[in-house]
C-alpha positions in Angstrom: 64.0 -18.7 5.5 61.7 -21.3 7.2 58.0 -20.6 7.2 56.7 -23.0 10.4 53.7 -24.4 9.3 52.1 -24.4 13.1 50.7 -21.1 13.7 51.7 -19.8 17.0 55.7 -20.6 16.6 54.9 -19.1 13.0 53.8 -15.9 14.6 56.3 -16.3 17.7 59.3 -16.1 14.8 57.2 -13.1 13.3 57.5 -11.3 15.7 60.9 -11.8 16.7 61.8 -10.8 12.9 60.5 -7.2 13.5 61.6 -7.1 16.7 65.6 -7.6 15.4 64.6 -5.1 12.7 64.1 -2.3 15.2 61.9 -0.6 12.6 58.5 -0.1 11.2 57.7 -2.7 8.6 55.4 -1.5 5.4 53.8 -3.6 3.6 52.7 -2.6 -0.3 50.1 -4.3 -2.3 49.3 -3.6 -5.5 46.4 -4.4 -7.0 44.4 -4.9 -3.8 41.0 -4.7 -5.4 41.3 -8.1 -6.5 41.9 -9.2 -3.1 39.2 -11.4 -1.0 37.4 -10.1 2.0 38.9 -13.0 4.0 42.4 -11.9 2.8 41.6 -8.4 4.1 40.8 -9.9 7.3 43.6 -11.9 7.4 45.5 -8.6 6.6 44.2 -7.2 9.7 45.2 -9.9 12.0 48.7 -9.6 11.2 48.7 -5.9 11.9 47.5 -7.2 15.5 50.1 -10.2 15.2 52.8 -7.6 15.0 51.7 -5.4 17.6 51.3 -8.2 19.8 54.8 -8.6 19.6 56.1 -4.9 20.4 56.4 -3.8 16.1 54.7 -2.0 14.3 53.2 -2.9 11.1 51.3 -0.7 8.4 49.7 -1.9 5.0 49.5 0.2 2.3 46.5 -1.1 -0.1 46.6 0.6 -3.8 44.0 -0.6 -6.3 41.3 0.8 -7.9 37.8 2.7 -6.4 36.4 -0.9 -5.9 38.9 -1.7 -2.8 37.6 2.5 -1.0 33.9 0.6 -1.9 34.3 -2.7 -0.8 36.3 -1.2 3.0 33.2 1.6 3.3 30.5 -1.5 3.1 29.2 -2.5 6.9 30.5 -5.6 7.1 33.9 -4.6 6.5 34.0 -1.8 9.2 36.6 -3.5 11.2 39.0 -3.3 8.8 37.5 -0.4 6.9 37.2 2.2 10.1 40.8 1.1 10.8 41.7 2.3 7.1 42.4 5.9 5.6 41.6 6.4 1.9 43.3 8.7 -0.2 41.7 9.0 -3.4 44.2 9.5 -6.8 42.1 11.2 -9.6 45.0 10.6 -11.8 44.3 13.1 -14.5 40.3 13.7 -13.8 40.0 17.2 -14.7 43.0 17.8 -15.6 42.5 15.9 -19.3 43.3 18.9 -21.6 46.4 20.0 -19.5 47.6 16.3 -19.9 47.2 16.4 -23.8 48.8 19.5 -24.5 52.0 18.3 -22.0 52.0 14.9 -23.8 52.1 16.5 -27.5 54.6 19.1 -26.0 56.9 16.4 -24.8 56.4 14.3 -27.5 57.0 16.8 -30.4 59.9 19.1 -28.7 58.1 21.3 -27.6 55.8 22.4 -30.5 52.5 24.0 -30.2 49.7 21.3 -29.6 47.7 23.1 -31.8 49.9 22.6 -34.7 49.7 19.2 -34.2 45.8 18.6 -33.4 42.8 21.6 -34.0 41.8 23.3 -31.1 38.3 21.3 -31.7 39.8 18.1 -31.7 41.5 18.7 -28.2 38.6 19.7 -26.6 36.7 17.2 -28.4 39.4 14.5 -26.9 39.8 15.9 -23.4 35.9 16.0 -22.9 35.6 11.7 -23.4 38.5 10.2 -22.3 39.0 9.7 -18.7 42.7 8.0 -18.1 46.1 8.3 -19.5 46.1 5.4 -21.0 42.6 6.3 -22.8 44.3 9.8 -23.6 47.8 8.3 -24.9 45.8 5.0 -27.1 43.5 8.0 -29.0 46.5 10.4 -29.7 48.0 7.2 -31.3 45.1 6.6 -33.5 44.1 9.8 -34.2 47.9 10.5 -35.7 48.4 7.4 -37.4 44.5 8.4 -38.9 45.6 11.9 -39.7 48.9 10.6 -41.3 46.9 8.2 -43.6 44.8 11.3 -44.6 47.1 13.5 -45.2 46.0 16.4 -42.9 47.8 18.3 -40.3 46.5 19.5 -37.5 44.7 16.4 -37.2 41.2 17.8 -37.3 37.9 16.9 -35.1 36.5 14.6 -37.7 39.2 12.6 -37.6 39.2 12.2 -33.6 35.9 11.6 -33.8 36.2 9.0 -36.0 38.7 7.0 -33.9 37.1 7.2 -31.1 35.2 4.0 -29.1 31.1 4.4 -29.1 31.5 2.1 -25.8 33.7 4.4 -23.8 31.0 5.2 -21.1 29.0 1.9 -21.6 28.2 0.3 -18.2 30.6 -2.8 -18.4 33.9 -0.4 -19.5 33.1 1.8 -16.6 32.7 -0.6 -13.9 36.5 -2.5 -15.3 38.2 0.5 -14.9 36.7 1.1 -11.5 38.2 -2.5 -10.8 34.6 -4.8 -10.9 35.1 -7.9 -12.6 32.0 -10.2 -13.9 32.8 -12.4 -10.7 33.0 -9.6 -8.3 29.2 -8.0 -9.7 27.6 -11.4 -9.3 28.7 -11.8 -5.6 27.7 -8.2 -5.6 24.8 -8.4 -6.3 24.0 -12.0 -5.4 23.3 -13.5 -9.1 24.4 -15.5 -11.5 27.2 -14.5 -14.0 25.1 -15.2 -17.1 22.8 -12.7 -15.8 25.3 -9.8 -15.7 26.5 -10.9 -19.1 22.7 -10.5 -20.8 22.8 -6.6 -18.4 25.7 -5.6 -20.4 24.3 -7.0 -23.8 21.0 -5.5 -23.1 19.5 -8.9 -23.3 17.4 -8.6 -19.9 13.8 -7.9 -19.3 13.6 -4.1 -18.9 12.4 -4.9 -15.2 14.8 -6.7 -14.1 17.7 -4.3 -15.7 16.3 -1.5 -13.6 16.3 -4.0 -10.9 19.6 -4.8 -11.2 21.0 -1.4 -11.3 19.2 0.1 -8.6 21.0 -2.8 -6.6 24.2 -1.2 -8.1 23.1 2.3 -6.8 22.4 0.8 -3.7 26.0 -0.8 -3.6 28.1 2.3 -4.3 29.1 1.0 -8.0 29.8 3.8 -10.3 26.6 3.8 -12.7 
């Protein structure tokens, strides 16, 4: 196919395209917290584009809690009252119910228990937030136990493979999809500044400052 470079006959031949399709077109993107505010608009506009011509277009957006943020702020609520947000907690709340299926599938069946204390499971389920967090500490606490020579892998030894930095403010705001790049247009500074928040380098002042700003923003602090 032959993208036209000049807009309108590139829309025209759009258009036409659904049109011979006789269906609804969806369009999936993954990953759409890494997408621009401009891109979002231009997202919107081919919604319209589509419309225009008699089809119908939908765009389903999945990325993490930054894109539900960044579509609630007020200069994005033409695109953002236009939107429906369905929020996927993955396993949130449900962390010792994930462990004791994952060591169930994983050992045919056999009683998690027998495999890690009681203590140790609740110790796990209580810090780690995703399944990839869950599946990474099973891992090490295993291969820990193994090198030990203990079974049921006991508390101390979860303990002992576990990050200190798990709820530190910079791994918190990556997995809710904020980059260095997307704080500092946040928050209107410069990335070295952000850098010296997360290594607790600032003036106490202006580290308060900053994360009142955060607050302010909706980030997850």
């Amino acid at each position: 196919m032959n993208i036209p470079s000049q807009g309108e006959r590139r829309d025209r031949e759009l258009q036409e395209l659904v049109r011979k399709g006789r269906k609804p077109v969806a369009l999936f993107v993954d990953d759409a917290h890494e997408l621009r505010r401009n891109t979002l608009n231009d997202l919107k506009l081919l919604i319209e584009v589509i419309a225009d011509g008699g089809g119908q277009l939908s765009i389903v957006l999945a990325g993490h809690p930054k894109l539900s943020n960044d579509l609630r702020s007020p200069n994005m609520e033409e695109i953002g009252y236009r939107s429906t947000v369905f929020s996927l907690d993955a396993i949130t709340g449900s962390q010792r119910e994930y462990i004791h299926w994952l060591l169930r599938d994983c050992s045919d069946g056999a009683d998690p228990e027998s495999v890690f204390t009681t203590e140790a499971i609740d110790l796990l389920s209580s810090k780690l937030r995703t399944p990839l967090q869950v599946e990474q500490h099973l891992k090490l606490s295993l291969e820990a136990g193994y090198q030990t020579g203990v079974r049921p892998v006991p508390v101390e030894v979860a303990e002992s493979v576990l990050s200190k930095k798990l709820d530190d403010l910079e791994p918190t705001l990556i997995r809710h999809g904020y980059k260095m790049r997307d704080l500092a247009e946040e928050l209107g500074v410069k990335s070295r500044e952000i850098k010296a928040l997360f290594r607790n380098q600032l003036e106490p002042s202006r580290s308060k400052e900053l994360q009142e700003k955060m607050l302010a923003a909706g980030l997850p602090i």
